[in-house]
C-alpha positions as CSV (number, residue, x, y, z in Angstrom):
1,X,26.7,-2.5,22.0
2,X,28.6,-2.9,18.8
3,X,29.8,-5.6,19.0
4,X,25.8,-7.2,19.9
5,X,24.7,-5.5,16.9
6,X,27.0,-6.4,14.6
7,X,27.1,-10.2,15.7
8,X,23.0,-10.3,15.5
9,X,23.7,-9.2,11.9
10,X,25.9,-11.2,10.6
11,X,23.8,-14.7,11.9
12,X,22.6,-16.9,9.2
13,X,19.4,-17.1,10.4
14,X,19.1,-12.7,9.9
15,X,20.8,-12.6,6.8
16,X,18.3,-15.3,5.0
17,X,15.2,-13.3,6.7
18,X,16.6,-10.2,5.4
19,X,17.3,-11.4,1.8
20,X,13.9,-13.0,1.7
21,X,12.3,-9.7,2.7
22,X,14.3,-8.3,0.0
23,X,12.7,-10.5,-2.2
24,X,9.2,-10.3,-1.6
25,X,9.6,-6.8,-1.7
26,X,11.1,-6.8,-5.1
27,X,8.3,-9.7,-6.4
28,X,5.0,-7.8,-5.1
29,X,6.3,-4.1,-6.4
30,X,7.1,-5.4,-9.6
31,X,4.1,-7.4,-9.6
32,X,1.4,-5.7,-7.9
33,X,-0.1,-4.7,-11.2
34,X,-0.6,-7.3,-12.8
35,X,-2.4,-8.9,-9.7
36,X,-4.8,-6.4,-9.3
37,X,-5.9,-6.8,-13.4
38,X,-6.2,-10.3,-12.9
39,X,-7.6,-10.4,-8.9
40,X,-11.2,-8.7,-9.2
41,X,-11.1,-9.3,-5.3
42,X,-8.1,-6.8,-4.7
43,X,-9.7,-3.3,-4.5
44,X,-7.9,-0.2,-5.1
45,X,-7.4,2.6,-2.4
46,X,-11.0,4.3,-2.5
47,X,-9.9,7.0,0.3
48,X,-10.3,10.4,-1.7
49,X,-9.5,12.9,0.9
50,X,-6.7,11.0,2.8
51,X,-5.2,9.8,-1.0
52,X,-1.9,11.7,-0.9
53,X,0.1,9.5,-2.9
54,X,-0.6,8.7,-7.1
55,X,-1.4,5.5,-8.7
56,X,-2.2,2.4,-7.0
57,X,0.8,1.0,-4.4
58,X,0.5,-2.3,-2.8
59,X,-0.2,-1.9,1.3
60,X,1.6,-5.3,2.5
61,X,4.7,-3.8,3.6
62,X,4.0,-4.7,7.5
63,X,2.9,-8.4,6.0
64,X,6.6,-8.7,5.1
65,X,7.9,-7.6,8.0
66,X,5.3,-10.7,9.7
67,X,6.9,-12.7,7.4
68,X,10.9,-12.4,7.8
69,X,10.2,-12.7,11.6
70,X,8.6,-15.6,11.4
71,X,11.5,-16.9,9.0
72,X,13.9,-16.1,11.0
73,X,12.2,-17.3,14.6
74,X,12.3,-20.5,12.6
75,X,16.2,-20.7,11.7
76,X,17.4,-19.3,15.1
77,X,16.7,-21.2,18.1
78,X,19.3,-20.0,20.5
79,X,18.9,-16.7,20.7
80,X,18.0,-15.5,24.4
81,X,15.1,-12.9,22.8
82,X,13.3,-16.2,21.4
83,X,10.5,-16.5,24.0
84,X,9.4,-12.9,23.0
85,X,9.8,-13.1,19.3
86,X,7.8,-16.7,19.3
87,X,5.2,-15.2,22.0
88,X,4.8,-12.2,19.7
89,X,4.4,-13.7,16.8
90,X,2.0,-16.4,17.4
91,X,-0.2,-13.7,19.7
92,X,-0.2,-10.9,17.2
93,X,-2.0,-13.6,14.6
94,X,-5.7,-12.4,15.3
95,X,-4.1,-8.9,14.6
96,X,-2.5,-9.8,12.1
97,X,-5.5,-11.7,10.0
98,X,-7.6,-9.1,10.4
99,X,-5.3,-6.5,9.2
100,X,-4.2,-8.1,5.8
101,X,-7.8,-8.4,5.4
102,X,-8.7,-5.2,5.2
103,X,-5.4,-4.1,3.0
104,X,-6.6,-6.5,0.4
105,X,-10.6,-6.0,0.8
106,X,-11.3,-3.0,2.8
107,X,-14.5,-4.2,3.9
108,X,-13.5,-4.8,7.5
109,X,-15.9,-3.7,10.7
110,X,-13.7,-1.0,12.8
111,X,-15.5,-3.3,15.9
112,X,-14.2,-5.9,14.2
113,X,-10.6,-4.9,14.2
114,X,-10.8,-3.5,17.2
115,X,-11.7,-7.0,18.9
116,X,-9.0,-9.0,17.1
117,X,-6.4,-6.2,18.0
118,X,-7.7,-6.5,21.9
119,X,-7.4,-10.7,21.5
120,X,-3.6,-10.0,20.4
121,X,-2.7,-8.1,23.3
122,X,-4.5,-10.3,26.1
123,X,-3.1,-13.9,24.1
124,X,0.8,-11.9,24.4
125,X,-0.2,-11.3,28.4
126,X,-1.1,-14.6,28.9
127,X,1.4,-16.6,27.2
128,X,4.4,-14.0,28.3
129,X,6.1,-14.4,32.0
130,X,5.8,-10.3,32.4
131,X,5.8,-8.3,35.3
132,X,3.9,-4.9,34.7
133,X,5.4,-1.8,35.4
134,X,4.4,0.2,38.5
135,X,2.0,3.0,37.5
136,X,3.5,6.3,39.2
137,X,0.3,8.2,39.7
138,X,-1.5,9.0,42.9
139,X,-4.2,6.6,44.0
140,X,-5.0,5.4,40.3
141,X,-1.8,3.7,40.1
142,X,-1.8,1.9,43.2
143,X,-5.3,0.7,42.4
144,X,-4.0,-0.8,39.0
145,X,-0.6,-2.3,40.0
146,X,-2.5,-4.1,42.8
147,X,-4.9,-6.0,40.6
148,X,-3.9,-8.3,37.7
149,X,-7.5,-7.7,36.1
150,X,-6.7,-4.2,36.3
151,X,-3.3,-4.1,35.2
152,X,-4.0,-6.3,31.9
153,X,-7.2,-4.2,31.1
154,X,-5.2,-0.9,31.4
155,X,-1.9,-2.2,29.7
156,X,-4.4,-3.6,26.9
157,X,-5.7,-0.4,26.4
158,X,-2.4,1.4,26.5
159,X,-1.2,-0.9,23.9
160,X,-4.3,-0.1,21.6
161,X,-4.1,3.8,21.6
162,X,-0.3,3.3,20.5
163,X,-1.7,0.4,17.7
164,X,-4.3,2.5,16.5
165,X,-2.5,5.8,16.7
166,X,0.4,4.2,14.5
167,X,-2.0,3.4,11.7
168,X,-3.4,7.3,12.0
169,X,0.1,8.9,11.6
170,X,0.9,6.3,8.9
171,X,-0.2,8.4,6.1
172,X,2.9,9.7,4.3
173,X,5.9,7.7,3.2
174,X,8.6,7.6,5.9
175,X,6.4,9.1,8.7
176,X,5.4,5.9,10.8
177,X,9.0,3.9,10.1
178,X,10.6,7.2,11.4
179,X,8.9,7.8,14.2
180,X,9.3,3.7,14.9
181,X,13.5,4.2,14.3
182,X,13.4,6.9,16.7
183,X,11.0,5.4,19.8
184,X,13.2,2.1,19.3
185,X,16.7,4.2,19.1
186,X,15.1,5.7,22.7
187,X,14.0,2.3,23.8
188,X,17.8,1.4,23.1
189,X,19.6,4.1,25.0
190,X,17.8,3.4,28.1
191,X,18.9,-0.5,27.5
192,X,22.8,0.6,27.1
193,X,22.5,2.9,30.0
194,X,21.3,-0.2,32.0
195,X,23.7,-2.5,30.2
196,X,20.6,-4.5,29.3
197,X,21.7,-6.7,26.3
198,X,18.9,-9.0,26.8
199,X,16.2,-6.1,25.2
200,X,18.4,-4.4,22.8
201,X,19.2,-7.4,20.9
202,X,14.9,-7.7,20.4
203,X,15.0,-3.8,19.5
204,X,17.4,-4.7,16.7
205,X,14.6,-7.3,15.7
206,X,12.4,-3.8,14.6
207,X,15.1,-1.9,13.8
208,X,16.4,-3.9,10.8
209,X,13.0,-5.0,9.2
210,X,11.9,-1.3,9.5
211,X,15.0,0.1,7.6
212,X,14.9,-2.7,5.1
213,X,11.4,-1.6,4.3
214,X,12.5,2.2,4.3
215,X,14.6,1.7,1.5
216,X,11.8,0.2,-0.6
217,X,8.9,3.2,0.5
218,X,11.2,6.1,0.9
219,X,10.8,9.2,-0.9
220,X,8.6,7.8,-3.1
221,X,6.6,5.1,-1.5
222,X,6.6,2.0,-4.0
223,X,5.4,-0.3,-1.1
224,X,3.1,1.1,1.6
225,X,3.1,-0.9,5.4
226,X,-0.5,-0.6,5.4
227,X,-2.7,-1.6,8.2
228,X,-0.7,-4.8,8.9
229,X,2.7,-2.9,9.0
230,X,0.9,0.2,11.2
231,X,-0.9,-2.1,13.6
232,X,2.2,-4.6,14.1
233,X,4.6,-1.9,14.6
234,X,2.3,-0.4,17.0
235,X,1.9,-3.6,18.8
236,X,5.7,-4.5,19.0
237,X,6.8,-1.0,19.9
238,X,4.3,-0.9,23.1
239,X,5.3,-4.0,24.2
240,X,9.0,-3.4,24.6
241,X,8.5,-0.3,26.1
242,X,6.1,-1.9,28.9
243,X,8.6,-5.1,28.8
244,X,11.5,-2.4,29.7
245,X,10.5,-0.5,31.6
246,X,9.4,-3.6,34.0
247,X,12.3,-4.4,33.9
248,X,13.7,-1.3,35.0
249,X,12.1,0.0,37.7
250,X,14.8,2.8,38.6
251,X,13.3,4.7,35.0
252,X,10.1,6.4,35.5
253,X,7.3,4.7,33.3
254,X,5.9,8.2,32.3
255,X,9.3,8.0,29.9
256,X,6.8,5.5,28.3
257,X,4.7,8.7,26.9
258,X,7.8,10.3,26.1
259,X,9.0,7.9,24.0
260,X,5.3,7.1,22.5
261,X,4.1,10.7,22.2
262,X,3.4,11.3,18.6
263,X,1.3,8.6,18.0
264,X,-0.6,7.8,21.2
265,X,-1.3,11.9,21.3
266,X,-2.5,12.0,17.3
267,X,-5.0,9.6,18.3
268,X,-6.2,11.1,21.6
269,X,-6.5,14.4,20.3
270,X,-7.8,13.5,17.1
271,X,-10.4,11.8,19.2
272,X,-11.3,15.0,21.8
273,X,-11.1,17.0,18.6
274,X,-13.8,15.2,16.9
275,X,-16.1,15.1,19.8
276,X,-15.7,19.2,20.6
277,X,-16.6,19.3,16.7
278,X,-20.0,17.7,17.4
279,X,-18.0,14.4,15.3
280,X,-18.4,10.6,16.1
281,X,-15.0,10.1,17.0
282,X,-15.0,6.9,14.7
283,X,-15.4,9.3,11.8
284,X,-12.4,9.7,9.6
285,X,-11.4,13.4,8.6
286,X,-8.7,14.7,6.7
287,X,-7.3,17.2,9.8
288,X,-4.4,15.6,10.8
289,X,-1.5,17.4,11.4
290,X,0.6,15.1,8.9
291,X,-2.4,15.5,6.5
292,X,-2.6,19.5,7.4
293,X,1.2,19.4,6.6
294,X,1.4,17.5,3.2
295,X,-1.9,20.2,1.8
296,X,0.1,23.1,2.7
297,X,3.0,21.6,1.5
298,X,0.7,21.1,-2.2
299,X,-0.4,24.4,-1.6
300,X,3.5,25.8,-2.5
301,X,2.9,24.4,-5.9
302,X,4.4,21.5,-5.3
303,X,3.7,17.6,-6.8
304,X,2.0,15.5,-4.7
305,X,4.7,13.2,-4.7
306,X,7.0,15.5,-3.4
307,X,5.0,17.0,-0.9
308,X,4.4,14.0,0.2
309,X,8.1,13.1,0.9
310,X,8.9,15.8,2.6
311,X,6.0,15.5,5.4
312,X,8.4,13.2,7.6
313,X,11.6,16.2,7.6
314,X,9.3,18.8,7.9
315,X,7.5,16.7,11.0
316,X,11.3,15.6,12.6
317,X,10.9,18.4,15.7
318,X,7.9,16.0,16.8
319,X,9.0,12.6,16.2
320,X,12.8,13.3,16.7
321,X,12.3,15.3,19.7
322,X,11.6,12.8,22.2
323,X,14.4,11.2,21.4
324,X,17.0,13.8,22.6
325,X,14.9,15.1,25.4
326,X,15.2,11.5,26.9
327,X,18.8,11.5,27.0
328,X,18.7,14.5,29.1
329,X,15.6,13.5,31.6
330,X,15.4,10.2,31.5
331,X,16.3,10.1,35.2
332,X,14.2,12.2,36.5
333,X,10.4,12.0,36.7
334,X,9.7,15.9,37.0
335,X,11.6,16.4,34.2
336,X,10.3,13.5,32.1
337,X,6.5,15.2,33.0
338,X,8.1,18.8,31.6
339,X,8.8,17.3,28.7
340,X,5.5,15.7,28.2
341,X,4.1,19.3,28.5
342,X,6.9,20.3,25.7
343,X,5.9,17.8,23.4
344,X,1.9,18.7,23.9
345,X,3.2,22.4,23.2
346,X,5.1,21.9,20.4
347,X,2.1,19.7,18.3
348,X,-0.7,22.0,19.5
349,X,1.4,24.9,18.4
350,X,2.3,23.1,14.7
351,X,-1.3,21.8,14.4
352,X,-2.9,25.5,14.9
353,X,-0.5,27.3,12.5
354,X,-1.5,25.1,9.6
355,X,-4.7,25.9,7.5
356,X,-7.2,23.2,7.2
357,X,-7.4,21.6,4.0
358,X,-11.3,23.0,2.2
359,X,-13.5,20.9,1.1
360,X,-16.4,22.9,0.7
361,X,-16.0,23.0,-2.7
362,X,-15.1,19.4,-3.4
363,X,-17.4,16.7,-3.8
364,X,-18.1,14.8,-0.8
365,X,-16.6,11.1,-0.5
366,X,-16.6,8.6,2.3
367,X,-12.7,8.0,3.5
368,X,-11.2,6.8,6.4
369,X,-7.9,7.7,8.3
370,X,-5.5,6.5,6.9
């Protein structure tokens, strides 16, 4: 596996996208500011509750990451992961349009978004030769794995709880690019257990744009992903896995939660919270558990810039957790399930311990999650 990695790295094709990613990031920290006094169109970050960074920080991290994949699907032709990279790239366009969008203008329709991130997802099934993975549950999953129809719709909608659940846990620095290191490190065990060379040379694709744009947001977040960077990684992440796991039908797809707990959860509980709280479900709110975290972190009399940073350690047991309980159960679906139940334990039991941030006294705002 070394030896993949290290020859992947040393192409001319990678080092040019990663020194041109490197460079972008250097030109648009240095000179975000002076864009946004001359730009009347670029808004600043209005979202008062959810604000848990200071000053104004430019949110096109993910739009580099677009961009060094692209430059490098240009200069490498022979690579065997080419077919995915170009079908994933030229797919996630409506996705990607829509997203920088609303980093630069903010005045995108959540239907809106929604649609293009659907489009995305349905152009990748259509232009990609994949098989979907079986679905092990009883009756339900025969019923989908026997119908095309069904199987896109349900994968589609897989794909956009894990797209939109990515851009809810993206909310501190290090948190989503974290949380992506870790579900691609699981993705890449299960593909050197199966000696599949094939996928872990596309994992390594993720894996070095992600930690290239670490360096530049962590601790203390000069360059945020924003919605471009959360809804890409999202997209590319739930892709693999369902492109894997096809592959490999002797692992049980449920490992597909496993691996994709934290954010795919964040949002569905976020979501049955809301409703049990008389909410619209769309409405944004300032109780999630990274949120919940970084207040009581603020609370210690801490700065908000260090709270902030230390969100993603304090946060590893859920995001790293997976990881290692993989190792141990990936063969095994009754295990893989108690794990599942471990995972649900282990947030509901974080979430509940942490006071909810007050804003009775504090003037009302509108803000999204984010």
């Amino acid at each position: 596996m070394i030896e993949i990695l290290i020859t992947q790295l040393s192409q001319t094709s990678m080092l040019v996208s990663v020194g041109i990613m490197i460079a972008l990031y250097g030109v648009i920290i240095t000179q975000w500011p002076r864009w946004q006094q001359s730009k009347s169109f670029l808004k600043n970050y209005q979202e008062v509750h959810q604000r848990v960074h200071e000053g104004e920080t430019p949110r096109l991290g993910g739009l580099v990451i677009y961009i060094g994949l692209w430059v490098y699907w240009l200069l490498c032709h022979h690579s065997q992961a080419m077919p995915f990279v170009e079908c994933l790239l030229i797919s996630s366009f409506p996705l990607i349009f829509i997203s920088v969008k609303e980093d630069l203008l903010q005045n995108t329709w959540v239907v809106t978004r929604l649609a293009c991130m659907a489009a995305s997802c349905i152009l990748f099934f259509l232009f990609y030769d994949l098989s979907y993975p079986s679905i092990e549950f009883p009756v339900i999953g025969d019923w989908i794995s026997n119908s095309s129809v069904l199987s896109l719709l349900f994968f589609t909608f897989c794909i956009l709880v894990m797209i939109n659940g990515s851009n809810l846990i993206d909310g501190t620095n290090g948190l989503l690019p974290m949380n992506a290191l870790m579900q691609a490190a699981s993705l890449m065990y299960i593909t050197y257990e199966t000696n599949d060379s094939h996928n872990m040379i596309r994992l390594f694709y993720i894996i070095v744009p992600v930690i290239i744009f670490m360096g530049f947001n962590y601790p203390w977040g000069k360059i945020f992903l924003g919605d471009t960077g959360a809804y890409f990684l999202g997209f590319m992440m739930s892709l693999l896995t369902i492109i894997i796991l096809s592959e490999h039908p002797e692992v049980p797809t449920w490992v597909a939660v496993l691996i994709l707990f934290y954010p795919a959860f964040e949002l569905l509980f976020s979501i049955i919270r809301k409703l049990t709280e008389h909410k619209s479900p769309m409405q944004p709110d300032p109780h999630h558990l990274h949120l919940k975290m970084f207040h009581l972190l603020k609370n210690q009399a801490m700065s908000p810039r260090v709270s902030n940073s230390l969100v993603t350690p304090y946060l590893a047991i859920i995001w790293g957790t997976p990881f290692f309980l993989l190792v141990w159960v990936k063969d095994s679906l009754i295990m893989t399930l108690l794990s599942i139940v471990l995972m649900i334990i282990i947030y509901l039991g974080i979430y509940w311990s942490l006071p909810r941030k007050d804003l009775s006294h504090e003037k009302r705002f509108l803000y999204r999650d984010k």
